[in-house]
N, C-alpha and C positions, 0 to 999 in steps of 0.2 A: 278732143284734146290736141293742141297744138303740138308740132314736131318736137319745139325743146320741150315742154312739159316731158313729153313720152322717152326723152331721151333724160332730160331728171331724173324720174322713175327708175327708171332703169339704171342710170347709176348708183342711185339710192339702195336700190336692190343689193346691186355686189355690194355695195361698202356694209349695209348691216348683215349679209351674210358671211361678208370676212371679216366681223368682228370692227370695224374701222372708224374710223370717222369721215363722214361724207369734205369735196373738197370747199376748197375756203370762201370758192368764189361762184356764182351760177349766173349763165347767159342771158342778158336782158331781157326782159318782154315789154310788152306795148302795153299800156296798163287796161287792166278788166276787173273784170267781178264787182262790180257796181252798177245798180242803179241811176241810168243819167235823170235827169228835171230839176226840180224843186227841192233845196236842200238849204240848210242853216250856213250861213255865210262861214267859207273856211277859218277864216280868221277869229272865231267866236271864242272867247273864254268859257269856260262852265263854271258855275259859286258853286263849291259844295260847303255844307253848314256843317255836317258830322262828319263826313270821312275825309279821316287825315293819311291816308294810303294811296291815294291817288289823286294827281290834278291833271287841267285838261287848260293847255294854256294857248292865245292866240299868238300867232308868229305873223307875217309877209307872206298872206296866201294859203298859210296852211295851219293847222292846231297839232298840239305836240301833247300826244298823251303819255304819262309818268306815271308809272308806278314805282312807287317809293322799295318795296320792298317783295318782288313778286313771290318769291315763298322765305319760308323762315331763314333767315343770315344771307339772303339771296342780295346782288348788286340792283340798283334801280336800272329801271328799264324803259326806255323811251322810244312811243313808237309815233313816228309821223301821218297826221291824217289828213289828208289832201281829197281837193274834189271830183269827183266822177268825171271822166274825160281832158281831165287835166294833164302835163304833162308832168313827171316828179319834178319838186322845186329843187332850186338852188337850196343848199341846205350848209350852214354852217359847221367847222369842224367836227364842234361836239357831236355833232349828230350826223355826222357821215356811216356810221354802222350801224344808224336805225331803221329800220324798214317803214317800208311806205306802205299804208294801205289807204285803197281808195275807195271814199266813202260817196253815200250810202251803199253797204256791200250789200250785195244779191245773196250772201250766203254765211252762212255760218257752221263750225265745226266746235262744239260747246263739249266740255268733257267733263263739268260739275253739273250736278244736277241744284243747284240755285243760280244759273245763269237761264235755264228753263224758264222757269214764272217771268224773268224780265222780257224774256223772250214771246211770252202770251201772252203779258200785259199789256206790252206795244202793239198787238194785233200783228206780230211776225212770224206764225210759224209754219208760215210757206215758207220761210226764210233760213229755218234750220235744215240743215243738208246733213250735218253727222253730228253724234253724241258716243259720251266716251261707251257707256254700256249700256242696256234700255232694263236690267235689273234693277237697281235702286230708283227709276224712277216712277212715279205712282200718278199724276197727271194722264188721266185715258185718253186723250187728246193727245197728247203728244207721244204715247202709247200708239197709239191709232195710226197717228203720221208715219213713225218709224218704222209699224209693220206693213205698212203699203208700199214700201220703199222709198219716199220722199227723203226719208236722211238714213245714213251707213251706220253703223258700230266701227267704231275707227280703235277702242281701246276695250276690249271686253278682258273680261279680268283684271283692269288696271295694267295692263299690256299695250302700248300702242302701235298700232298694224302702220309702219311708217311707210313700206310699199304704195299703202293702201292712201294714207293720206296723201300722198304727191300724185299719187292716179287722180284721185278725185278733184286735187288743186282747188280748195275752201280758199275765199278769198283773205279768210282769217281764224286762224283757230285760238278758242281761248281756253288754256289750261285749268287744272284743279285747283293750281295754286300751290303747285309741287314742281321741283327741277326731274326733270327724265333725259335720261340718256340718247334718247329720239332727238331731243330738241334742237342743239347743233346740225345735224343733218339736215332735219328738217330746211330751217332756217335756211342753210346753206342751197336746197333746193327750192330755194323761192317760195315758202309759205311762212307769210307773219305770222308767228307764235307771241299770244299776248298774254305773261303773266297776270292770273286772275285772282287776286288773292283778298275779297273780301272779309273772306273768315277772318284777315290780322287786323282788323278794324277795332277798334276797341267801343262797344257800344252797337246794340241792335239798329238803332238808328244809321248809324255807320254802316253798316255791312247794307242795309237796304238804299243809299244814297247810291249804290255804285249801278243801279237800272239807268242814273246817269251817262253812266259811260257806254252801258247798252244801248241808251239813245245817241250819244253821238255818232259812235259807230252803222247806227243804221238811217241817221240822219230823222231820227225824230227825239228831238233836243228838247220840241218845246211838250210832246206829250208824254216824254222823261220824267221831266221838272214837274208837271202837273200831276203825276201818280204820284210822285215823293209828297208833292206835299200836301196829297190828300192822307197819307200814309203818317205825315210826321203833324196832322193837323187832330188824328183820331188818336195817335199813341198819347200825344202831350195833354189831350183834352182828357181820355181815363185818365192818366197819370196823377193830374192834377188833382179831378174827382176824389183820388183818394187820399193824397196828401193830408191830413189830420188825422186820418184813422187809425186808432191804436196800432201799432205793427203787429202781425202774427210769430210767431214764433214757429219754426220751424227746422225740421233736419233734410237738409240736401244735397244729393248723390247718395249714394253707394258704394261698398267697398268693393275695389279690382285689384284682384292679383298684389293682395297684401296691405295697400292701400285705401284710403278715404280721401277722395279727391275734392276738398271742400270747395266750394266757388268762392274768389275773391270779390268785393264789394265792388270793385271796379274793369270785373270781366264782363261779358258778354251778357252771362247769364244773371250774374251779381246785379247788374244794374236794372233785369228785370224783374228780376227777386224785388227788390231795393221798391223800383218804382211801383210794385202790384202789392209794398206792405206788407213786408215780409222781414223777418229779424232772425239771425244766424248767428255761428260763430265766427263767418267770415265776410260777415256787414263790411265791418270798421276796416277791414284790411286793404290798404290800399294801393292794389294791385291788380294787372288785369286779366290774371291765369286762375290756377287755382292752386292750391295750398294743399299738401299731401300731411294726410294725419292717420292715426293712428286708430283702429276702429275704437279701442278704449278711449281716448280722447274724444270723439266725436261725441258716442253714449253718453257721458260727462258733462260736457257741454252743451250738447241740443237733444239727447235723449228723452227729455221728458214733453216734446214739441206734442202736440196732437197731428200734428198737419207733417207728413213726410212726401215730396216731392223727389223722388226716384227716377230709376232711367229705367229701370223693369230687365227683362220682359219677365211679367209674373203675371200667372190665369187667374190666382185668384193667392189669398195670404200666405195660406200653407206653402205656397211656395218661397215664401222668406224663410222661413226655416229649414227649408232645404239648401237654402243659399249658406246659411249660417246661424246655427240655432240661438246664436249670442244675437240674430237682431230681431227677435221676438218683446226683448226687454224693451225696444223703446217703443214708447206710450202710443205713437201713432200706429203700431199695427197691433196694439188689444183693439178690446172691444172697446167701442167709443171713439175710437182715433179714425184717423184717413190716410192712406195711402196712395197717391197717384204716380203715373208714370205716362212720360211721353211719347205714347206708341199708340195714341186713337185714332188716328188715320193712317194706316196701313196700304202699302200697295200688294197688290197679287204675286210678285215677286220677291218681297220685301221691303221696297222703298217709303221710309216714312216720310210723308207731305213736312213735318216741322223743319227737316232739314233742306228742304224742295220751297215750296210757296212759302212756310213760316219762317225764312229770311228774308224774302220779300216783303211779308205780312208783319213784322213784328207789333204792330195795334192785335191783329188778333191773339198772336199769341199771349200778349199780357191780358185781352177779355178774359181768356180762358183761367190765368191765373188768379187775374181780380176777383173773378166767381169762385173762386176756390176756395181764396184767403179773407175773401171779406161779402157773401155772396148777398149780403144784403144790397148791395151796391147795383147788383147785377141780378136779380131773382127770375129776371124770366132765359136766362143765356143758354144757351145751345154751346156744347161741347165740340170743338173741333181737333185740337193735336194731344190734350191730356184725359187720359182716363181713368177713372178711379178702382185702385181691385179690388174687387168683391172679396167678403169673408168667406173661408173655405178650410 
């Protein structure tokens, strides 16, 4: 670690131990953390077709990555990506308080577990150097990497050890997709913080277009674009597959904490409801969150579904009745019915893969539901993120 690094740190130190905010400005360095060779012309634009949360635009020498909205009501954020051994460009006003980072980076500081899979799809992860907690994550490869020490826990608890990040000096860390009080210091101690906020994507498709940005970042652009669109080549081909087939009827989610969190026709999940043939009471709704209802309303309207896609965790049915002995009435957990929930691949720790690889994956995740809701379509499929509970 270079002298200013260690003398960052160390500032960083007193100021989060006196409560403070680190100071406004930090000492130049000579640029690093990059990969020199072979790299996608700086100047390159990226097309994304689904996500409308982030672009990646060419400028004079350098690309200028935007994200529109790095966590919920957050300001857009603009980070500069210039090339390995280059020196920072001349940079126009707007963008005088955007950080440079120079690509292809040697390293990564990932604190979501769905920046993981983009991170293994690219054949990078010698490249991951820290992760926010190695809890939730279920991937035994990258399991593996973490406890060899190849990468840190920089935020365990959802806590981030900010000492700890400017020791290490990542040539790039990219968030949850949440603002933290770290951040400003950070920043201020010379490490780009890149709001990561695929989850505000509207659309599966969307949220997995952003391996995109994981490739420019580490300067593989073009086997970015070539996993997307194997990815948007298999979701669109089931998709269509089933287009004519009667819709299923079905109840989805569960009630929390007073509520029934219906999915909108035009959320995340609504649209793969939608596209795997599936019909609810909140098809039509056109919106991209979800609709909070009332458990008696739900019953009502989609209580007689056979098919209930759930979030669980239940070992077997009886445990819906312990949840609430009112959701015994609906049809899909008598006899006859089905009950699934998104918890069949499990990590050792917790970490469910759906939320991990099946953001990356969303073709599988909808195999899994096309078998569900229509399993003629699919009669030999293999189970991966949903499972069904057993009677009990």
């Amino acid at each position: 670690m270079t002298r200013l690094r260690w003398l960052a740190a160390a500032l960083l130190s007193l100021f989060l131990l006196a409560g403070c905010s680190a100071p406004a400005t930090a000492p130049p360095e000579a640029p690093g953390g990059c990969v020199p060779g072979a790299a996608p012309a700086p100047d390159t634009t990226v097309e994304f077709a689904h996500a409308s949360n982030v672009e990646i635009t060419g400028a004079d020498g350098y690309r200028v990555l935007t994200v529109k909205q790095p966590y919920p009501g957050g300001p857009a954020q603009s980070i500069v990506l210039a090339g390995c051994g280059e020196p920072d460009p001349a940079l126009p006003a707007e963008l005088a308080d955007a950080p440079v980072v120079h690509t292809p980076v040697d390293g990564i500081f990932a604190q979501s577990t769905t920046q993981l899979p983009m991170i293994t799809e690219l054949g990078l992860l010698d490249r991951l150097t820290g992760i926010g907690g190695l809890g939730l994550v279920r991937d035994p490869a990258v399991r593996a990497h973490v406890e060899s020490g190849a990468a840190v826990e920089f935020a365990p608890n959802d806590t981030i050890d900010g000492e700890r990040v400017v020791t290490e000096a990542p040539p790039v860390l990219l968030t949850s997709g949440a603002d933290d009080p770290a951040f400003p210091a950070l920043r201020a101690a010379g490490i780009p913080v890149v709001g990561w906020a695929d989850y505000l994507e509207t659309g599966p498709l969307g949220q997995a277009e952003w391996i995109k940005v994981m490739g420019a970042l580490t300067g593989r652009d073009a086997e970015a674009a070539e996993a997307f669109a194997g990815i948007e080549q298999r979701y669109t081909a089931l998709a269509d597959r089933v287009r004519g087939s009667e819709p299923t009827p079905i109840v989805a989610g569960q009630p929390y904490q007073g509520s029934w969190y219906v999915p909108s026709g035009d959320s995340t999940a609504g649209i793969l409801y939608r596209d795997a043939g599936a019909t609810w009471s909140g098809r039509d709704t056109r919106e991209s969150g979800t609709s909070a209802q009332t458990l008696e309303s739900v019953l009502a309207e989609d209580g007689d579904a056979r098919i209930w896609l759930a979030d669980g965790p239940w070992n077997t049915t009886a445990d819906i009745a312990a949840t609430d002995p009112r959701l015994t009435s609906i049809a899909a957990a008598q006899p006859g019915g089905q009950v699934w929930t998104k918890d069949g691949f499990m990590g050792p720790t917790g970490g469910n893969q759906i939320f991990e690889r099946g953001v990356v994956h969303p073709d599988e995740v909808l195999a899994d539901l096309v078998a569900i809701l229509h399993p003629q379509l699919l009669p030999d499929h293999e189970f991966v993120y949903w499972r069904q509970v057993p009677t009990g």
